[in-house]
C-alpha positions as CSV (number, residue, x, y, z in Angstrom):
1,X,0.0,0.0,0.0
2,X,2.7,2.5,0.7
3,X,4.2,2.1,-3.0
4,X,1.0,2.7,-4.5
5,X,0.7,5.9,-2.1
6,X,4.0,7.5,-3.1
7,X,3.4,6.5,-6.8
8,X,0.2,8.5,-6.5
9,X,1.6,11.5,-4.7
10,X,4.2,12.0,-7.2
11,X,1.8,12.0,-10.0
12,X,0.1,14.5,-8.6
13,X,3.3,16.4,-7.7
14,X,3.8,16.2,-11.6
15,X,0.4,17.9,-12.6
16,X,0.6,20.4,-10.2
17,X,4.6,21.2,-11.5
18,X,3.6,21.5,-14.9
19,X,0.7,23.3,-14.4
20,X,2.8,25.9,-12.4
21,X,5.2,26.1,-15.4
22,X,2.8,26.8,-17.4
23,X,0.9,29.5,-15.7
24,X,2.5,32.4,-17.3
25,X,2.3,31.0,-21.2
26,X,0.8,32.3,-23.5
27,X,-0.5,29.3,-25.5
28,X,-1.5,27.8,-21.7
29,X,-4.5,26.2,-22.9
30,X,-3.2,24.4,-26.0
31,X,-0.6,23.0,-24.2
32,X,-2.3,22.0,-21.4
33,X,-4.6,20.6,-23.6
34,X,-2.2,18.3,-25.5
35,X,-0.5,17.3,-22.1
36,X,-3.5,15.8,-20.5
37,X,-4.5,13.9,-24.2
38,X,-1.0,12.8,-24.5
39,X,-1.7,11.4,-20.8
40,X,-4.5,9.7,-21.5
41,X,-2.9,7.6,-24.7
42,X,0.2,6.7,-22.4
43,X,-0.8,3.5,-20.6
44,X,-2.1,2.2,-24.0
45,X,1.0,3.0,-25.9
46,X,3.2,1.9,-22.8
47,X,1.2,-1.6,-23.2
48,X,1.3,-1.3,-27.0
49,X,4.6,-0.4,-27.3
50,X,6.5,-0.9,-24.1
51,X,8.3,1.9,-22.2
52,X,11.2,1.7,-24.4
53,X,9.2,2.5,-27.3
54,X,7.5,5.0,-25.5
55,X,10.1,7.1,-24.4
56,X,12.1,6.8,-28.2
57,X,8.9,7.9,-30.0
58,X,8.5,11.0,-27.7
59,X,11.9,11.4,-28.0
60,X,11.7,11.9,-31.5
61,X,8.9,14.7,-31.4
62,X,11.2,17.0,-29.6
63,X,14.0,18.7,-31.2
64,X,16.1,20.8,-28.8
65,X,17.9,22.5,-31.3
66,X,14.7,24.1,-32.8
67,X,13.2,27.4,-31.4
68,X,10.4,27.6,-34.5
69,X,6.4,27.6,-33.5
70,X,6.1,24.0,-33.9
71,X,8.9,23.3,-30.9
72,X,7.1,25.3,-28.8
73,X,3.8,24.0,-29.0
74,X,6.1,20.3,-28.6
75,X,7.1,21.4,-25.3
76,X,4.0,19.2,-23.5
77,X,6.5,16.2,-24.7
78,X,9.2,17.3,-22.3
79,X,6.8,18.0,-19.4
80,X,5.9,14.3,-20.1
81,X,9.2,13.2,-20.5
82,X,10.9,14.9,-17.6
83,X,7.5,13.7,-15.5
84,X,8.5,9.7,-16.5
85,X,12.2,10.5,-15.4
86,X,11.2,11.9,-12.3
87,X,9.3,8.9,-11.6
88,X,12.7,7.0,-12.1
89,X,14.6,9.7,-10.2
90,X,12.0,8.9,-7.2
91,X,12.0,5.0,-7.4
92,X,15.3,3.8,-8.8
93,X,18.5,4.7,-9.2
94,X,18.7,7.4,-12.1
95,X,19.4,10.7,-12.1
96,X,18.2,12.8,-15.6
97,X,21.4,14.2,-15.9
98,X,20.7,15.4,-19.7
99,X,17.4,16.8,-19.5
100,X,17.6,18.2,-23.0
101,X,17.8,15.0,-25.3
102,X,16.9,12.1,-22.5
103,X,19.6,9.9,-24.2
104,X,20.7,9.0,-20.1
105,X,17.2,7.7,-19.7
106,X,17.2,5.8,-23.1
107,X,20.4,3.6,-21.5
108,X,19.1,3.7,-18.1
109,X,15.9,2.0,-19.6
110,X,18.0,-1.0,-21.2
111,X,18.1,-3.0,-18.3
112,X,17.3,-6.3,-17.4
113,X,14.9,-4.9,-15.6
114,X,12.7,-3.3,-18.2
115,X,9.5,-5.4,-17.9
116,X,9.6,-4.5,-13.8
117,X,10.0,-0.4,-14.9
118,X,7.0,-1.5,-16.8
119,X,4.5,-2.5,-14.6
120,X,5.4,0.1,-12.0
121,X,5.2,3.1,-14.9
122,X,1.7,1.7,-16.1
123,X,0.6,2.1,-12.1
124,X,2.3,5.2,-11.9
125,X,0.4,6.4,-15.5
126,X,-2.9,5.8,-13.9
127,X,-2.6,7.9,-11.2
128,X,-1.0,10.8,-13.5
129,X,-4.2,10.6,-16.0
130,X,-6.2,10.9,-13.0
131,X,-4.8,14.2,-11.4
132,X,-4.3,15.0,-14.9
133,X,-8.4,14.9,-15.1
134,X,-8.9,16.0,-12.1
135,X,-6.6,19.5,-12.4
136,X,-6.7,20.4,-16.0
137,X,-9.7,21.9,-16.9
138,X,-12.2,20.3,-19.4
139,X,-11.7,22.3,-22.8
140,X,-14.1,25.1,-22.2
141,X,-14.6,28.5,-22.2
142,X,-14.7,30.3,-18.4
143,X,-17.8,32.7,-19.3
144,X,-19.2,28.6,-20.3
145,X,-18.6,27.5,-16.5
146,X,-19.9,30.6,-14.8
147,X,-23.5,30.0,-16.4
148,X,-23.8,26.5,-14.9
């Protein structure tokens, strides 16, 4: 019961984080948008395409080298990406020591140990789309909610 307890406080330590980063953007809503969709298609793609796949294909949306519109709007990936290292940070022995191209978490993943990191990221990715429903607004308009 205690793993399930920290697993679920650190997901919602991950929401709240990226919804503080975000609180001064100007495309806020779009990319809190993406975020919490790209949250809810993790476990599936996790299952789908393990954690190794995961990690390579969100990988390869980012480009840290890029400072055009479309990079920007990317930048959900690397919330999500820096949240799954965390996660790793918290529970096993990794430290994210190049946040800007994940390539350390890419070697730390090949591990004999890949199909435990597994099962304890898919319980960890149900308690992030969780807070990630709970704490990111449903895609409406405020003068929408006011009228009730």
């Amino acid at each position: 019961m205690n793993r399930d307890l920290s697993i679920q406080k650190l997901a919602k330590e991950c929401i709240l984080d990226t919804l503080e980063k975000c609180e001064n953007l100007k495309n806020k809503d779009n990319l809190l948008k993406s975020y919490k969709s790209t949250i809810k298609g993790l476990g599936a793609m996790i299952i789908q395409n393990g954690l190794y796949g995961t990690v390579v294909f969100y990988r390869s949306k980012i480009n840290p080298k890029s400072e055009d519109k479309k990079a920007a709007e990317k930048k959900y990936i690397e919330y999500i990406l820096d949240d799954l290292c965390a996660f790793f940070e918290e529970f096993y022995d990794f430290e994210n020591i190049e946040k800007d191209n994940y390539n350390n978490f890419l070697k730390f993943l090949e591990s004999e140990k890949l199909n435990e990191y597994q099962d304890r990221m898919l319980e960890f990715t149900n308690w992030y789309r969780r807070y990630a429903d709970i704490f990111i607004e449903k895609d409406e308009k405020p003068e929408e909610k006011n009228r009730g």
